[in-house]
ChimeraX commands (.cxc) that place a marker at each C-alpha (Angstrom):
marker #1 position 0.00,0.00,0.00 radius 0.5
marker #1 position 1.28,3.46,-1.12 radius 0.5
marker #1 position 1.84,6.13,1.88 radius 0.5
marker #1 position 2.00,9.84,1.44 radius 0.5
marker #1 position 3.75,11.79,3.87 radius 0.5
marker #1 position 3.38,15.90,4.10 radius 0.5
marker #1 position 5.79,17.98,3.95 radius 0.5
marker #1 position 5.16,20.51,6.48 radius 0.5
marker #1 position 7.68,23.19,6.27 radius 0.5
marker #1 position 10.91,23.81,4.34 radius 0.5
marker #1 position 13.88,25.91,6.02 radius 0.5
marker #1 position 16.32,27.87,4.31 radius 0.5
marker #1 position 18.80,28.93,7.17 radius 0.5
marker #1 position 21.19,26.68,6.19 radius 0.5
marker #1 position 23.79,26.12,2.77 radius 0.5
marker #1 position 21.21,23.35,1.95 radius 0.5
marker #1 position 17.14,23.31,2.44 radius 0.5
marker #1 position 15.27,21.48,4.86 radius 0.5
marker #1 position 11.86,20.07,5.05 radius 0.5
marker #1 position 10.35,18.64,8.21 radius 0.5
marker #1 position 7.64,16.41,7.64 radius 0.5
marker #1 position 4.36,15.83,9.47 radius 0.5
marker #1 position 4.49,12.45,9.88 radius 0.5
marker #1 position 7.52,9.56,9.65 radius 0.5
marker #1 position 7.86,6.71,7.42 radius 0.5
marker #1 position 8.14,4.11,10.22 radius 0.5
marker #1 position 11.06,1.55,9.30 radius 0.5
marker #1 position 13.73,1.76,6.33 radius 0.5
marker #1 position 13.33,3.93,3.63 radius 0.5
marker #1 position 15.40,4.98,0.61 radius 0.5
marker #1 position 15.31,7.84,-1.73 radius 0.5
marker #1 position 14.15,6.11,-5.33 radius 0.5
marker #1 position 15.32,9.46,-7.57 radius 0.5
marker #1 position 11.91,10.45,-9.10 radius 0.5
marker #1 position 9.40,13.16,-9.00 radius 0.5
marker #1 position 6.08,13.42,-10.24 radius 0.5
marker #1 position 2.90,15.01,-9.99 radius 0.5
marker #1 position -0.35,15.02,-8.16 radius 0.5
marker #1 position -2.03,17.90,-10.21 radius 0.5
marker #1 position -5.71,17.50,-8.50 radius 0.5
marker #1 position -4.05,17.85,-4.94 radius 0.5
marker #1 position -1.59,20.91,-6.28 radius 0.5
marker #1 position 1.39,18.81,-5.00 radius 0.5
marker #1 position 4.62,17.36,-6.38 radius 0.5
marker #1 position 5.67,13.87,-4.99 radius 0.5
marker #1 position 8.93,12.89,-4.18 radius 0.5
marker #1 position 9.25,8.73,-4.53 radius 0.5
marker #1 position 10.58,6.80,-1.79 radius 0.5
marker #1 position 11.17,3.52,-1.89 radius 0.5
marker #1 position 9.96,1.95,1.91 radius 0.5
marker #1 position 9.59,-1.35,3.01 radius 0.5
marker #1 position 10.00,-2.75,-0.50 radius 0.5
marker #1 position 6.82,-0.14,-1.61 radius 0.5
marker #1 position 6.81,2.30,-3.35 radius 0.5
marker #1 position 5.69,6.05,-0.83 radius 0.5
marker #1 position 5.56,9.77,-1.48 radius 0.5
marker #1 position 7.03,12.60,0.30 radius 0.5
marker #1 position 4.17,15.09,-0.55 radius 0.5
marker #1 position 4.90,18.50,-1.32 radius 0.5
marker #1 position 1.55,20.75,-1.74 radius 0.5
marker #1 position 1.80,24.52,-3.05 radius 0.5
marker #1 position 2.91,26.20,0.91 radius 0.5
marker #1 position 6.08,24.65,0.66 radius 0.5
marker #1 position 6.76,25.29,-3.53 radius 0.5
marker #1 position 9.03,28.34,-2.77 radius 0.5
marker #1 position 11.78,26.44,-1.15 radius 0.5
marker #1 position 11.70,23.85,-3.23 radius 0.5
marker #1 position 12.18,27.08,-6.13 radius 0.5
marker #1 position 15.13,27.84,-4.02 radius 0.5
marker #1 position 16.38,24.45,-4.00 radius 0.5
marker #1 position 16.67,24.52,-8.07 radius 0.5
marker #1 position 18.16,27.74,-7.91 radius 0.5
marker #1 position 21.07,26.78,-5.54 radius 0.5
marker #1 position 21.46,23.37,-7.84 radius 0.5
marker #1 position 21.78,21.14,-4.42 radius 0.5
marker #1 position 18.97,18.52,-3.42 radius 0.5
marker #1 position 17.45,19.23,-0.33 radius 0.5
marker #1 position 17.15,17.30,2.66 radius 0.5
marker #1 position 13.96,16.19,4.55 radius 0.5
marker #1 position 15.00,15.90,8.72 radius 0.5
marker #1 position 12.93,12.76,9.95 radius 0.5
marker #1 position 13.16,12.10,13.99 radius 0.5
marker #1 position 16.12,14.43,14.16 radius 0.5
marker #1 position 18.45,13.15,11.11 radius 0.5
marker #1 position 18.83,14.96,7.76 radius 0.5
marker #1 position 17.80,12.78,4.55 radius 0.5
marker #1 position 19.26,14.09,1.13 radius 0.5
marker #1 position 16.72,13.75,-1.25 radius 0.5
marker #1 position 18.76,12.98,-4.41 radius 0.5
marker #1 position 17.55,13.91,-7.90 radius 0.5
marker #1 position 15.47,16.17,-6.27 radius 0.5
marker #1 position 16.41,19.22,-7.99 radius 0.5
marker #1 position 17.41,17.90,-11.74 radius 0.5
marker #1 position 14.17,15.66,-11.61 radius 0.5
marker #1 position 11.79,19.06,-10.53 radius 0.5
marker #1 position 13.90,20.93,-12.87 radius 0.5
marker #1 position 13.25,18.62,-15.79 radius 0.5
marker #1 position 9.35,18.32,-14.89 radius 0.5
marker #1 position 9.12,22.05,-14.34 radius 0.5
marker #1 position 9.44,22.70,-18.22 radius 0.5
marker #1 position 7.46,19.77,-18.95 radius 0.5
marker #1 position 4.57,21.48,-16.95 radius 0.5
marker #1 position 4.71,25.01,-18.54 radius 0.5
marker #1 position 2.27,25.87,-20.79 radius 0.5
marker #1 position 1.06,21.59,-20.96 radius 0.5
marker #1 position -3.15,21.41,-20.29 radius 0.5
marker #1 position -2.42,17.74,-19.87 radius 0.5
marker #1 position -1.90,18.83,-16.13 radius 0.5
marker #1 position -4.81,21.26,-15.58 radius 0.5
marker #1 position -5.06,24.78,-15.93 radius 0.5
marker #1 position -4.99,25.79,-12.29 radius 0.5
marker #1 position -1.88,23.53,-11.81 radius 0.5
marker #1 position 0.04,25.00,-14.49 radius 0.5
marker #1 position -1.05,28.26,-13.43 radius 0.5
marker #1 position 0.19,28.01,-10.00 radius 0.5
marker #1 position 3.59,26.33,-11.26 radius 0.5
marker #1 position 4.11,28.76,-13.71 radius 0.5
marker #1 position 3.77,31.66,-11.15 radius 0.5
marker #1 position 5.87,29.85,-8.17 radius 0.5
marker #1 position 8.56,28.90,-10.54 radius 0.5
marker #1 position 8.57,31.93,-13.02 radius 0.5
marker #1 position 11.95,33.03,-12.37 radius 0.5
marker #1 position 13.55,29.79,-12.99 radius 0.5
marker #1 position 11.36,29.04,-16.47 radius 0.5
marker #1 position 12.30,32.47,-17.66 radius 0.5
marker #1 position 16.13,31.51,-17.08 radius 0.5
marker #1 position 15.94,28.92,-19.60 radius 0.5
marker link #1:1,2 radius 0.2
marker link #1:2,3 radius 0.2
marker link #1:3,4 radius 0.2
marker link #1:4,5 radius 0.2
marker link #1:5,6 radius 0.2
marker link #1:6,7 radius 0.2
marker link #1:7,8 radius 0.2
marker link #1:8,9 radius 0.2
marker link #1:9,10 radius 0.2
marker link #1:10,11 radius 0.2
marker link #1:11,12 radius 0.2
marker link #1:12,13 radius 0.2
marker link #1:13,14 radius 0.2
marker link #1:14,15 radius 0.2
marker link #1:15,16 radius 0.2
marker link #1:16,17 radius 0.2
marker link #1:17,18 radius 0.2
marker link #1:18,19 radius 0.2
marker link #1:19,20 radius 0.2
marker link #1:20,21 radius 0.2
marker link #1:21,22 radius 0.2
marker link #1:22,23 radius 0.2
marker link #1:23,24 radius 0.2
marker link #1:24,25 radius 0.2
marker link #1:25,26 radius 0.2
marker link #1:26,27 radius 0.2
marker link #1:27,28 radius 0.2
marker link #1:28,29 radius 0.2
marker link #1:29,30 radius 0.2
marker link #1:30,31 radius 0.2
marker link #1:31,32 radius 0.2
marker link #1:32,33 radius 0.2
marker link #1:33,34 radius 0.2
marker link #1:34,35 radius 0.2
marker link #1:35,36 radius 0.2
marker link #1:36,37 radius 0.2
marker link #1:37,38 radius 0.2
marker link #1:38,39 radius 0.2
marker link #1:39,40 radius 0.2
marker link #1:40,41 radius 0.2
marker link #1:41,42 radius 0.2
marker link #1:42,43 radius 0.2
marker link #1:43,44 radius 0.2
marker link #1:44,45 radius 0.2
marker link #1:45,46 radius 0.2
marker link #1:46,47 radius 0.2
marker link #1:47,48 radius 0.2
marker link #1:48,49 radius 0.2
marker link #1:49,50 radius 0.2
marker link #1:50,51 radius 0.2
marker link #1:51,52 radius 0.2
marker link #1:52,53 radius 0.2
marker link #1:53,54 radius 0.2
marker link #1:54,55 radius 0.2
marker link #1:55,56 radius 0.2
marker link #1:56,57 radius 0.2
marker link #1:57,58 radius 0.2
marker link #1:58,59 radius 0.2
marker link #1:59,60 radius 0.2
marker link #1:60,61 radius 0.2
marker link #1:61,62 radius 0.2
marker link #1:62,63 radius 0.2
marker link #1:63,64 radius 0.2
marker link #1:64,65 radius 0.2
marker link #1:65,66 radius 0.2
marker link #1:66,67 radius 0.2
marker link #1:67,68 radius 0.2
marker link #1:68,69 radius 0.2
marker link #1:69,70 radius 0.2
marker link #1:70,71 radius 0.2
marker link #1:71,72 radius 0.2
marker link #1:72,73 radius 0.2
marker link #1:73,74 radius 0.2
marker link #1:74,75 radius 0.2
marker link #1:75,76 radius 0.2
marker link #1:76,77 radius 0.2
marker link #1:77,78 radius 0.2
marker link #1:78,79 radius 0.2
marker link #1:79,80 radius 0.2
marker link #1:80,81 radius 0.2
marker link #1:81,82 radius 0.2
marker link #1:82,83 radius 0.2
marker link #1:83,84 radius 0.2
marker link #1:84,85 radius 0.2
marker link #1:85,86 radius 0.2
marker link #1:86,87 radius 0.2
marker link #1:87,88 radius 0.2
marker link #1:88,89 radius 0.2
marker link #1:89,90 radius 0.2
marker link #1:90,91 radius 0.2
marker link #1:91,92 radius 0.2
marker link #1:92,93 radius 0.2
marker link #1:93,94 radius 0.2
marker link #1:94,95 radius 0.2
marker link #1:95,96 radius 0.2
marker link #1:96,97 radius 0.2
marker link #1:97,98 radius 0.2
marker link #1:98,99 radius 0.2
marker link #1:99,100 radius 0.2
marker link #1:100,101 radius 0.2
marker link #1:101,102 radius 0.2
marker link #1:102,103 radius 0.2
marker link #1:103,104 radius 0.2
marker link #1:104,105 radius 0.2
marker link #1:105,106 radius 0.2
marker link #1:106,107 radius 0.2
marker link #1:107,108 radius 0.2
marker link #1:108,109 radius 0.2
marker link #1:109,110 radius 0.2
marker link #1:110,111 radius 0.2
marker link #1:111,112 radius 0.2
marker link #1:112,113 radius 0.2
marker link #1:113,114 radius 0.2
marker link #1:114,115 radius 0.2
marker link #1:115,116 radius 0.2
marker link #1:116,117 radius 0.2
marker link #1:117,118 radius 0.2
marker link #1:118,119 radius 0.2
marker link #1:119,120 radius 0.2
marker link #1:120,121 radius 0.2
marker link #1:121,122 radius 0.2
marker link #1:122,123 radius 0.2
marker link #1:123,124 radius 0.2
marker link #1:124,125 radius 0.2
marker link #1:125,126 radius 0.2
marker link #1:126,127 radius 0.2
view
């Protein structure tokens, strides 16, 4: 059975950005590299690979602007479950990558790639 897990908050304070979650995966978990979409729910979702099932690290629209920052400093981010720091590899090159696949595509619903287009304007308009 698939498991999403909010993200709650993201923190910039540090070289690298931080998301806390509000809820824990409860026993191993690895990062599996891929991001996709959830355009009804306004969220991207992070894959995770736990317990031999595939689970999402959700991240809804609140949280968007760090994850912006996080493609403009080029470094993954790390989510900080039960006080240790996760990197979330491919994080950034597979939001990048998705990013332009969004703009301007109906496929994903207007209000979706409305809101992405706004959020992330700064780094479409560097391409």
């Amino acid at each position: 059975m698939r498991k999403s897990y909010i993200i709650q908050e993201g923190n910039t304070s540090t070289e690298i950005t931080q998301f806390t979650l509000s809820t824990s995966p409860k026993g191993a978990w690895t990062p599996a590299n891929r991001v996709i979409t959830d355009s009804d729910e306004m969220a991207f979702l992070y894959v995770i690979d736990e317990n031999d099932a595939f689970s999402y690290l959700v991240f809804k629209q609140p949280v968007w602007t760090y994850l912006a920052q996080t493609i403009q400093a080029m470094k993954d981010p790390e989510v900080v479950i039960d006080g240790e720091s996760h990197v979330l590899t491919g994080l950034y090159e597979e939001l990048e990558s998705l990013l332009f696949n969004i703009e301007g595509n109906s496929n994903y619903g207007e209000d979706f790639v409305k809101a992405v287009e706004e959020t992330f304007s700064k780094i479409l308009e560097e391409a």
